[in-house]
N, C-alpha and C positions, 0 to 999 in steps of 0.2 A: 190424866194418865195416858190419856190417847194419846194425845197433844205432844206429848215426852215421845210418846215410842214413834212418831213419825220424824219427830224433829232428829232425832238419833238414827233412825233409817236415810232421814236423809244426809245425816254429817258422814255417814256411814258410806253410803255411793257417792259421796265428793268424793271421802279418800281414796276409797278403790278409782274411780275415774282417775285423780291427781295423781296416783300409784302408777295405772297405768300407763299414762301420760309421760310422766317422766322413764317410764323402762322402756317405752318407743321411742322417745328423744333419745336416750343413750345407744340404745340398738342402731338407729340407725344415727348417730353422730361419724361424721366420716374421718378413719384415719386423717394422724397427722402427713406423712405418706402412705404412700402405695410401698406395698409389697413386692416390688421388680421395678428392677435399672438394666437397660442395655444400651451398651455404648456402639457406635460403630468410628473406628479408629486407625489413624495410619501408626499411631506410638505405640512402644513395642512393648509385648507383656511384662517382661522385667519392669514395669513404669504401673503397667493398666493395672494386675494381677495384683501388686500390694495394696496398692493405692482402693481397689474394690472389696477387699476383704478386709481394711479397716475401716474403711466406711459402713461395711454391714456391719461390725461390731460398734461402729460407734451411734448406728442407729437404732440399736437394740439398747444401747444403753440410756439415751438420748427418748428414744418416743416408745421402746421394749414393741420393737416392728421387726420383725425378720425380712429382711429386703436381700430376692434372689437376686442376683449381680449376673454379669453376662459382658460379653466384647467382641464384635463384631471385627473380628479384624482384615483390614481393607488399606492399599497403598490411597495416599492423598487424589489423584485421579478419579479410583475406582472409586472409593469411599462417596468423592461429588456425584459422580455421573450416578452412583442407586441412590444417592437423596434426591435428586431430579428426578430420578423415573420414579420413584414413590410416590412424584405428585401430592405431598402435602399428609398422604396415609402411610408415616413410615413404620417401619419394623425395630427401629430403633427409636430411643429418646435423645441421647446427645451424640454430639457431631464432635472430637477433642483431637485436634492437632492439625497440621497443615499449613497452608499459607494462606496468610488470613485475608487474600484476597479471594479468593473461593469462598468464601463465608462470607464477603460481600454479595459475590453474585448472588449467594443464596440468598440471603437477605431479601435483595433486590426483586429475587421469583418469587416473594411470599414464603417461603421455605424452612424459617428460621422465628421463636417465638421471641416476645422480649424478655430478657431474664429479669425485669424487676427485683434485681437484688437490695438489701437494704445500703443504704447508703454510705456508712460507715467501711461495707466492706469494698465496694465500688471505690471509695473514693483512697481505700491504702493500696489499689494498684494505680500507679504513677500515668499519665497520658504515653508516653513515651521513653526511650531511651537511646543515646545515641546521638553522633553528631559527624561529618556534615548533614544527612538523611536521616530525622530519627525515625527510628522504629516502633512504631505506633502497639502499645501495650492493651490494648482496650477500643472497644466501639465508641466512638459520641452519641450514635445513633440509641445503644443498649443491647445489640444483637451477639456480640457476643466480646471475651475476656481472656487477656491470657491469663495460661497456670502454670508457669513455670519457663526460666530461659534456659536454653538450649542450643550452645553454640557448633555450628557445622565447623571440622577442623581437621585436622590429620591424626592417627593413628602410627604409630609404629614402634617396633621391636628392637630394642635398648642393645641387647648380645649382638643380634645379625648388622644392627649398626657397625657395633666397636668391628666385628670382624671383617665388613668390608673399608672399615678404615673412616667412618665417617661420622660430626659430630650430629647431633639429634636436630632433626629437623625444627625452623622457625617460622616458615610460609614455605605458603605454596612453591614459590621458585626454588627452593632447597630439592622439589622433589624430581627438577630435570636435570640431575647432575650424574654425570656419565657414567658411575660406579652404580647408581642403583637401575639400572640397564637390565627389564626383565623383572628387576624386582618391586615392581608397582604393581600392587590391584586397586580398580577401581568400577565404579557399577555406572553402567549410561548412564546420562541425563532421560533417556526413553525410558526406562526403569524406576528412577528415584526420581522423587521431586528433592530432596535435599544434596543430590549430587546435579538436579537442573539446578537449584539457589547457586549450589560452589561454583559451578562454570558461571554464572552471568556475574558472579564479581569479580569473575576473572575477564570477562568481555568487557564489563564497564569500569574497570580498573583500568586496562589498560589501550581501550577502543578496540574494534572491531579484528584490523591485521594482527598488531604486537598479538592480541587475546587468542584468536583462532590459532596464529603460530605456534603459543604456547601450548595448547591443547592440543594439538599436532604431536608436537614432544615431545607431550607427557605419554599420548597415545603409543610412541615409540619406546619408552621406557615401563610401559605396561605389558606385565603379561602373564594379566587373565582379568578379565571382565566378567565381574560376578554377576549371576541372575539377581541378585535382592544387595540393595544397598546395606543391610545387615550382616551380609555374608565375609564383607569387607575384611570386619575388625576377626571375623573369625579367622579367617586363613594368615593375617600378620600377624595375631595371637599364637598362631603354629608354630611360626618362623620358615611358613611356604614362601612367605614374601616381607620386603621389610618394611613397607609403609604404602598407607591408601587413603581414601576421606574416609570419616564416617563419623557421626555424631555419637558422643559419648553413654548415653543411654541404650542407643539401638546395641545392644549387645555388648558394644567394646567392654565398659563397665565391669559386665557381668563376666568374660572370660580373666576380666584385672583380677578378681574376685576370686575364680577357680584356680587362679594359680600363676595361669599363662604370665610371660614377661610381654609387659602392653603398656602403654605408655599415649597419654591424649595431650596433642597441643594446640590451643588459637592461635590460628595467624594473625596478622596485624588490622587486617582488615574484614576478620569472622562475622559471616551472617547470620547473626542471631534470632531463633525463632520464639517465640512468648508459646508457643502451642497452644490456639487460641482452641476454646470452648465454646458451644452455642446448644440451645434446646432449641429440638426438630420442632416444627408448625405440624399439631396434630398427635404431639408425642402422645403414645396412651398413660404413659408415667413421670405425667409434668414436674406434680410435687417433688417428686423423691429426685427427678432431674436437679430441680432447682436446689435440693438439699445438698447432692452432690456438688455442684460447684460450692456451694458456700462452704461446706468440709472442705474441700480441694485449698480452697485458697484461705483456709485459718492456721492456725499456726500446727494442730496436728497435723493435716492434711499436707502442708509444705515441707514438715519432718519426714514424712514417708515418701515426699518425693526428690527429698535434697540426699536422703541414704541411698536414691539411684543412682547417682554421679550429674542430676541435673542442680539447677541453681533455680534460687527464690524470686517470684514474680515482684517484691516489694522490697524494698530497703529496712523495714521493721527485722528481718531476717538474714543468718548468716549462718551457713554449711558450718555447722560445730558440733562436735562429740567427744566423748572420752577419748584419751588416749587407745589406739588400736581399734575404735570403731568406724563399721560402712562408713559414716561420715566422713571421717579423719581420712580415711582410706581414698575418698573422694577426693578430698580434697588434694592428694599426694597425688591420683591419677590424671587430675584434671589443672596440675603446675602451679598449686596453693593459692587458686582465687576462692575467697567464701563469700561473694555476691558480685556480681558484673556492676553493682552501683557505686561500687568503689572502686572500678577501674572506667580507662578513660576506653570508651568504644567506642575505636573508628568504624564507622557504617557509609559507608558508597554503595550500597544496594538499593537499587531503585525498584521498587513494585510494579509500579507503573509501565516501565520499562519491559521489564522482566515479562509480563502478562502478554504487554501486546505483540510481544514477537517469539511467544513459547513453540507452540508448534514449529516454527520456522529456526528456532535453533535447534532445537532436538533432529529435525529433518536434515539439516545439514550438517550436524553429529555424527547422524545415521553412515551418512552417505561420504564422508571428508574421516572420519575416524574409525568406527566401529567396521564397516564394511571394508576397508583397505590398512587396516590393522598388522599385517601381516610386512607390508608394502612400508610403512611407517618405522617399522624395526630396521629391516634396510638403511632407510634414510636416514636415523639419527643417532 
């Protein structure tokens, strides 16, 4: 009888022991992510803002994790130089857009984690696209991805057209034409890094004179030079002015949307950007980083960002909706393309190029356009 009640006291504190065992392993089993994403970004909220509130819902639905969302918003410049001063301890988790040669350097400073994505999803964004130069879609290295194509192009207003007599612009050269004289806006290269891209296709299009001449020109048929390359689509959207650059997201989009008569074209030779993605080195919210690109670039994730007026980072995909939907709508704002993989893209834009002598055109932007602005009207 003894024998019994010890042998029972002792099955008895296994189970409590193996009970408690297993209610420590669950307590502390670590989410699938973390609980907070913040992004630090030069892409414009109309793009961030949807794109982060359904990823918390789809994370909730997916791991039932409340993940606070956040966006650091920062021009492509600014955004590099606080990942560099952070030294590796950032305030952010992901770095999303810009010119993916910045996301090498960073790379390069240790700056940047590898995204170890699953392979499957790596391998349906394409190496590149584009030809004679293509446009490098993805790291070889892993550092980082784009999520979406977004071509830099012109803007303008279909009425203030008809009424100065002129038909809708098809490049860039359409926009030094005597009648629209005053009616140009556009935002430095000092300013924008996607108004520096559109100048240096215009330098390397047409070399260094012809390109600089051009820009000169256009300088003369400009007037008003917005603080924020966003601002562009706004005031052609007025009909203050009748055509400027601006990339279809940063806003133009969204005033197509409010109402305004707006209107997006690629020129022949549009520098398209993949808006690349990277996780910061040291991010405090790895997982939930790495989660977000992988939403980003699945097929929900590229629906909530093709209803912005951007296009799909893969060929699996094409800007499609109901009739009279954001999409549809898209599609009619941005001249009926539903994937850049189906059309042929001339790329002359060199990276390479472009980096090594950034400073040194913007300074003599400064100096040859923006500061003798006035002087330029005169002349042309």
């Amino acid at each position: 009888m003894q024998r019994s009640k010890k042998l029972f006291a002792m099955l008895g504190a296994s189970a409590a022991l193996a009970l408690a065992l297993f209610s420590t392993s669950r307590a502390q089993a670590p989410q699938p992510i973390e609980d907070e994403l913040v992004l630090i970004t030069p892409v414009a909220k109309t793009l961030t803002d949807p794109a982060l509130a359904d990823f918390a819902k789809y994370a909730k639905e997916r791991w039932n994790v409340t993940v606070k969302t956040s966006a650091l918003a920062a021009g492509t410049p600014v955004a590099y130089g606080q990942i560099v001063e952070w030294k590796g301890r950032p305030n952010a988790d992901i770095f999303w857009g810009g010119e993916s040669a910045l996301f090498d350097k960073l790379a390069e400073q240790g700056l940047l984690a590898k995204l170890d994505l699953p392979k499957a999803v790596a391998d349906s964004i394409p190496d590149s696209i584009g030809k004679p130069k293509p446009i490098a879609l993805k790291d070889p290295k892993g550092y980082w991805i784009g999520t979406v194509l977004e071509p830099y192009g012109i803007v303008y207003h279909p009425r203030l057209y008809q009424r100065l007599g002129l038909p809708p612009p098809k490049d860039r050269d359409d926009l030094l034409n005597p009648k629209l004289k005053g009616n140009v806006a556009q935002c430095a290269p000092t300013r924008s890094s996607s108004s520096h891209a559109t100048y240096e296709v215009v330098l390397q299009r047409d070399g260094d004179d012809k390109g600089w001449e051009f820009l000169r020109h256009l300088g003369g048929n400009t007037g008003m030079f917005t603080a924020r390359s966003r601002d562009v689509p706004s005031v052609v959207a007025k009909g203050e002015f009748a055509a400027g650059f601006a990339v279809p997201s940063y806003m133009a989009f969204e005033d197509r949307l409010a109402g305004f008569d707006l209107m997006f074209v690629a020129p022949k030779t549009a520098w398209i950007t993949p808006e690349p993605m990277a996780i910061l080195a040291g991010a405090g919210h790895p997982k939930a980083a790495r989660a977000f690109v992988e939403y980003l670039l699945s097929e929900r994730g590229q629906k909530v960002a093709m209803e912005r007026g951007v296009f799909p980072i893969t060929p699996k995909y094409k800007v499609q909706g109901a009739p009279g939907s954001t999409a549809e709508k898209a599609v009619e704002f941005t001249g009926g393309i539903r994937s850049y993989f189906d059309a042929d893209v001339n790329n002359i834009y060199d990276d390479d190029v472009a980096q090594k002598r950034y400073e040194a055109v913007n300074e003599k932007y400064r100096k040859e356009i923006e500061s003798v602005a006035e002087e330029l009207k005169k002349k042309y």
